[in-house]
C-alpha positions in Angstrom: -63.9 -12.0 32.6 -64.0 -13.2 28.7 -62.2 -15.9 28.8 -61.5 -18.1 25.5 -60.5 -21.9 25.9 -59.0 -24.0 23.4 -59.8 -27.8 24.4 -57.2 -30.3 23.4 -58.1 -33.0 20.6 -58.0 -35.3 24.1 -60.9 -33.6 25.6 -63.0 -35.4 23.2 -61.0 -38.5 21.6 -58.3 -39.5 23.6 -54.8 -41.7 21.3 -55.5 -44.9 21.1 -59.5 -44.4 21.8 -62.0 -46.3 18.8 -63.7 -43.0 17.3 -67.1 -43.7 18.0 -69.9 -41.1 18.8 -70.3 -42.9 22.0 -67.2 -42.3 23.1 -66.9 -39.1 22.3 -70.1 -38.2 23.8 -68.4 -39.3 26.8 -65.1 -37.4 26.8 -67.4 -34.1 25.7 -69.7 -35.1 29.0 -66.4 -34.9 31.3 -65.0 -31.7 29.0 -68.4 -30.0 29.7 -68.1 -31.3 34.1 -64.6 -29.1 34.1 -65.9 -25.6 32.3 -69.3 -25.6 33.6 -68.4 -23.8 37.0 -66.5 -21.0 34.5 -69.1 -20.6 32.0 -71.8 -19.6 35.7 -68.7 -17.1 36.7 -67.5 -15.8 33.3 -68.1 -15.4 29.7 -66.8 -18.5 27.8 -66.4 -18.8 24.3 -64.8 -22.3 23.3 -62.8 -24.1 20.2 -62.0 -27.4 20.1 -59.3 -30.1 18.0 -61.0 -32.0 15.1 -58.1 -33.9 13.7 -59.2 -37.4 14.4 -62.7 -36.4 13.1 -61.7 -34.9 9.8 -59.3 -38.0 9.4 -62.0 -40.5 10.0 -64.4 -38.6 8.1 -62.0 -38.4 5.0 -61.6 -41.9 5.3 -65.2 -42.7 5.5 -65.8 -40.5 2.7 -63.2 -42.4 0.4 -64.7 -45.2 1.2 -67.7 -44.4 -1.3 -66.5 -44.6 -4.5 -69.2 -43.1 -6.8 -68.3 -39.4 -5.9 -65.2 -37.8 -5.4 -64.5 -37.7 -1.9 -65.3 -34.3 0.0 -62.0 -31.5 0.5 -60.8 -30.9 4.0 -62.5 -27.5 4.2 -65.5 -29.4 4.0 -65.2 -32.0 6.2 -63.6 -29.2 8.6 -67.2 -27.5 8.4 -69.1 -30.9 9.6 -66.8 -31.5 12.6 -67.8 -27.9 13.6 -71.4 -29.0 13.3 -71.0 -32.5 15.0 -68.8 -31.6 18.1 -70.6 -28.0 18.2 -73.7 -30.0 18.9 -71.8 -32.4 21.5 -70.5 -29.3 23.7 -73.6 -27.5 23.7 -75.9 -30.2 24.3 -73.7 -31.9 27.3 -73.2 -28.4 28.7 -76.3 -27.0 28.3 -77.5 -29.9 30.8 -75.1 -28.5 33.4 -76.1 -24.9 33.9 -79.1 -23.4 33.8 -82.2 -23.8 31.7 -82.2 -20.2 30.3 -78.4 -20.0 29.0 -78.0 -19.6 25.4 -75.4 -21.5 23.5 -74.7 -21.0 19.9 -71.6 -22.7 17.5 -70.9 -21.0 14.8 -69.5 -22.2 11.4 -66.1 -19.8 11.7 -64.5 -19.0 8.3 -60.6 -18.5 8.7 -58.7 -16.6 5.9 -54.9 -18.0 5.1 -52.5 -16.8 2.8 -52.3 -18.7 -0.1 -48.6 -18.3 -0.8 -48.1 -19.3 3.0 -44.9 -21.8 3.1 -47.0 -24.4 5.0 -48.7 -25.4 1.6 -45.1 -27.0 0.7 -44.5 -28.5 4.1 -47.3 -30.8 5.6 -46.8 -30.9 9.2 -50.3 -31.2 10.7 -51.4 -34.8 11.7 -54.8 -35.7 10.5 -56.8 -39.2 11.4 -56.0 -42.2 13.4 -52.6 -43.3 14.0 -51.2 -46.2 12.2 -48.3 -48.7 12.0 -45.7 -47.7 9.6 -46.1 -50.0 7.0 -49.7 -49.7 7.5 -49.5 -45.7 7.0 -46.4 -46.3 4.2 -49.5 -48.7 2.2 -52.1 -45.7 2.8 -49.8 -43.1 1.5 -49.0 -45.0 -1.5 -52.6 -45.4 -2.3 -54.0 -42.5 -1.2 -51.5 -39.8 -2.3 -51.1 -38.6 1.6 -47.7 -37.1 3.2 -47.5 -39.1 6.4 -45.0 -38.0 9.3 -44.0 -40.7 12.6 -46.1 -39.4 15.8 -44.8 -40.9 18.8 -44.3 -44.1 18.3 -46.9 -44.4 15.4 -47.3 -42.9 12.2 -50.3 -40.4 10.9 -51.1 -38.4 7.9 -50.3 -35.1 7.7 -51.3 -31.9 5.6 -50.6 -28.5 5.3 -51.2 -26.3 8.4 -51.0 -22.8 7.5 -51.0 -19.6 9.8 -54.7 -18.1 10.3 -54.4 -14.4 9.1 -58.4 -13.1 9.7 -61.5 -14.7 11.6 -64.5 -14.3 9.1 -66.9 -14.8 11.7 -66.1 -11.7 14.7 -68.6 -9.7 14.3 -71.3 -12.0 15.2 -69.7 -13.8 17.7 -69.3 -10.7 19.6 -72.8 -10.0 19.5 -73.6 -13.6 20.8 -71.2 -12.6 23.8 -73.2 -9.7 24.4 -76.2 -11.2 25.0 -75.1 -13.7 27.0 -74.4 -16.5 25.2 -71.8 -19.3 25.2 -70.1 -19.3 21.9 -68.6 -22.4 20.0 -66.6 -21.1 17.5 -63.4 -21.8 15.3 -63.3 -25.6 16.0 -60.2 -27.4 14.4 -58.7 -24.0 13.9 -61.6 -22.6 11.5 -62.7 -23.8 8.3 -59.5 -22.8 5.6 -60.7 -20.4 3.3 -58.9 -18.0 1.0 -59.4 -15.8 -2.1 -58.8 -16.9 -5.3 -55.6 -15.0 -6.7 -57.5 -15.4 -10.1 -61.0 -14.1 -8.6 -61.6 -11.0 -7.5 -63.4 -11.5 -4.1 -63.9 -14.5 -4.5 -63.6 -16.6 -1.5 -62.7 -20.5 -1.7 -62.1 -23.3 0.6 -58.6 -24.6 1.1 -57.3 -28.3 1.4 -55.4 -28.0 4.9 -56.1 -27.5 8.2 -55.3 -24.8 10.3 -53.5 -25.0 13.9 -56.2 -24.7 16.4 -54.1 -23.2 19.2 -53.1 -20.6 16.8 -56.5 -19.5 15.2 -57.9 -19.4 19.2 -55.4 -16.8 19.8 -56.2 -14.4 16.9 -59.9 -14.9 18.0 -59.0 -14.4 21.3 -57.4 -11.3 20.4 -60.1 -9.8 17.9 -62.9 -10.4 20.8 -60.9 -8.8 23.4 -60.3 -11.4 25.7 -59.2 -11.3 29.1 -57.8 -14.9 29.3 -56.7 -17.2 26.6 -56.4 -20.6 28.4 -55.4 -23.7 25.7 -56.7 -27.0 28.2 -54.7 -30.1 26.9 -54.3 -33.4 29.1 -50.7 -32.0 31.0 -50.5 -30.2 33.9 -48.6 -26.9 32.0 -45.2 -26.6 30.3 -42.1 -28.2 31.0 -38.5 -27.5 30.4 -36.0 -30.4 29.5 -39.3 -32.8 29.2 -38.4 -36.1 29.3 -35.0 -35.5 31.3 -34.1 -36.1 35.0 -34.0 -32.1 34.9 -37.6 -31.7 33.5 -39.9 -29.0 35.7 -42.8 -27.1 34.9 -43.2 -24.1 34.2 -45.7 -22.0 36.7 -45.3 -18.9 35.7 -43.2 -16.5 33.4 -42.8 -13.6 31.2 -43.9 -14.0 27.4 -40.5 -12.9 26.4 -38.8 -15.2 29.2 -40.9 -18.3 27.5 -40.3 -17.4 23.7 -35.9 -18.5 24.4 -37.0 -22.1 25.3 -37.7 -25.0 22.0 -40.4 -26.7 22.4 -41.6 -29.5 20.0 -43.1 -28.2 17.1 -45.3 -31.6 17.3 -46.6 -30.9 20.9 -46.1 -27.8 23.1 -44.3 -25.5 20.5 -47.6 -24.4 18.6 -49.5 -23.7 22.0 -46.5 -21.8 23.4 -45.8 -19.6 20.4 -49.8 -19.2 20.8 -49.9 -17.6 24.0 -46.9 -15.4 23.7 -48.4 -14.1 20.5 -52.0 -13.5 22.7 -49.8 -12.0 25.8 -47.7 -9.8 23.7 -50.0 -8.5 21.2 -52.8 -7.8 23.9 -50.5 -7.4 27.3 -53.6 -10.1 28.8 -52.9 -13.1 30.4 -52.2 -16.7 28.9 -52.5 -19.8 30.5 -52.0 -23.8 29.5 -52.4 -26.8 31.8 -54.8 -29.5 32.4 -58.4 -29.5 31.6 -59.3 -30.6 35.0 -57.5 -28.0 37.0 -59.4 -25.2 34.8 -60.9 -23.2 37.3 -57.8 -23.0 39.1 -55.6 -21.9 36.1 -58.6 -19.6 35.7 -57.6 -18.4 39.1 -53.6 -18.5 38.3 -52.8 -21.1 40.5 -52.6 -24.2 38.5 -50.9 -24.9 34.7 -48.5 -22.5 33.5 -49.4 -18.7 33.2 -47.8 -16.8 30.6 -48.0 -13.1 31.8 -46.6 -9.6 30.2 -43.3 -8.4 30.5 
């Protein structure tokens, strides 16, 4: 099978984790322990979370005061870079010598006149107390949103409409290759309404679990699996009443709310995959991967 798999932000910095290169190295080494049995059975092409890393990096960034501190497209690129490298190199000392691996730099085209621009829901960075976040705003200029129990930037997340990068990414799939691509939801690009084909970078970033499913889609996958750090989806979380979902219809799963913090943007992801492509979905656990490959572990989101 093709099978594309969005890793959770956790797979490589866990909340609460100092967000060194050391420990992510370690989190991408355990990441890399859980998909190496699928990438020997299947074809794997992988995205990953980069919101802690584009929030440190800005942060790092502003801390140099002689030039204007780099825009979030930017930044977006180098995560691709720096946790591309990460994945292929801990994988790559899993299976065997002569697999290729290749990340690729993925351009994602929003809309500019998307409603997202005026609503900044997407947390960015570490996670800070609220004064603490109330005295970075101030300074900084950011919108900041509470996150659990803990507050975080946020900026604008708007819908991905067109993966820049298909064409080759198919070809690396057809010669074998595992493919790193789309990392932190793409790199946020438009055109200029002013420029005729002109195509520019755009301060936001762009929901991961969301971009995975259109490349998902354009690629012709067979699977679309989103690996986060619970066992699938559950209804009335956080209540006596709370079960998880194993297994149901797209349509069944798109009359339940989820948070639009947490589970609603992965959910709304894989009924958009399931009904656009009448393939199977699937979120659960990293861990339990080759089983939700399978369909017996995380919750599997199937056609009508």
């Amino acid at each position: 099978m093709r099978i594309v798999v969005a890793l959770g932000g956790n797979a490589l910095l866990q909340r609460g984790q100092p967000m060194t290169a050391d420990v992510q190295r370690h989190n991408t080494r355990i990441a890399a322990e859980a998909l190496a049995p699928v990438a020997m059975e299947h074809q794997l092409v992988l995205s990953h979370g980069n919101g802690p890393q584009v929030g440190l990096l800005a942060l790092q960034a502003d801390a140099f005061k002689e030039v204007e501190a780099y825009p979030l497209d930017v930044l977006g690129a180098q995560t691709q870079g720096m946790i591309g490298y990460m994945i292929e190199q801990e994988l790559g000392n899993l299976l065997p010598f002569d697999v290729p691996f290749a990340t690729i730099l993925t351009m994602v085209e929003v809309d500019p006149n998307d409603p997202a621009f005026q609503n900044p829901t997407k947390f960015v960075g570490p996670v800070y107390e609220k004064e603490a976040a109330e005295r970075m705003a101030a300074e900084k200029g950011w919108s900041i949103k509470q996150d659990g129990d803990k507050w975080r930037r946020v900026v604008p997340s708007p819908l991905p409409k067109r993966i820049f990068e298909e064409r080759p990414i198919r070809l690396l799939l057809e010669h074998g290759a595992v493919v790193i691509c789309a990392g932190g939801g793409g790199i946020p690009t438009m055109y200029d309404p002013e420029r005729e084909r002109t195509l520019v970078g755009v301060e936001a970033v762009i929901d991961k679990d969301r971009a995975t499913a259109l490349l998902a889609h354009d690629i012709d996958a067979d699977l679309y699996i989103m690996a986060t750090d619970v066992d699938g989806v559950y209804l009335d979380w956080g209540k006596p009443s709370q079960r998880r979902v194993e297994k149901m219809t797209a349509g069944e799963l798109a009359q339940f709310d989820f948070a639009a913090g947490s589970m609603g943007p992965k959910v709304e992801a894989a009924i958009d995959f399931v009904q656009k492509t009448g393939k199977r979905a699937a979120i659960g656990a990293l861990a339990d991967i080759r089983e939700i490959v399978l369909g017996t572990a995380g919750t599997q989101v199937i056609a009508e």
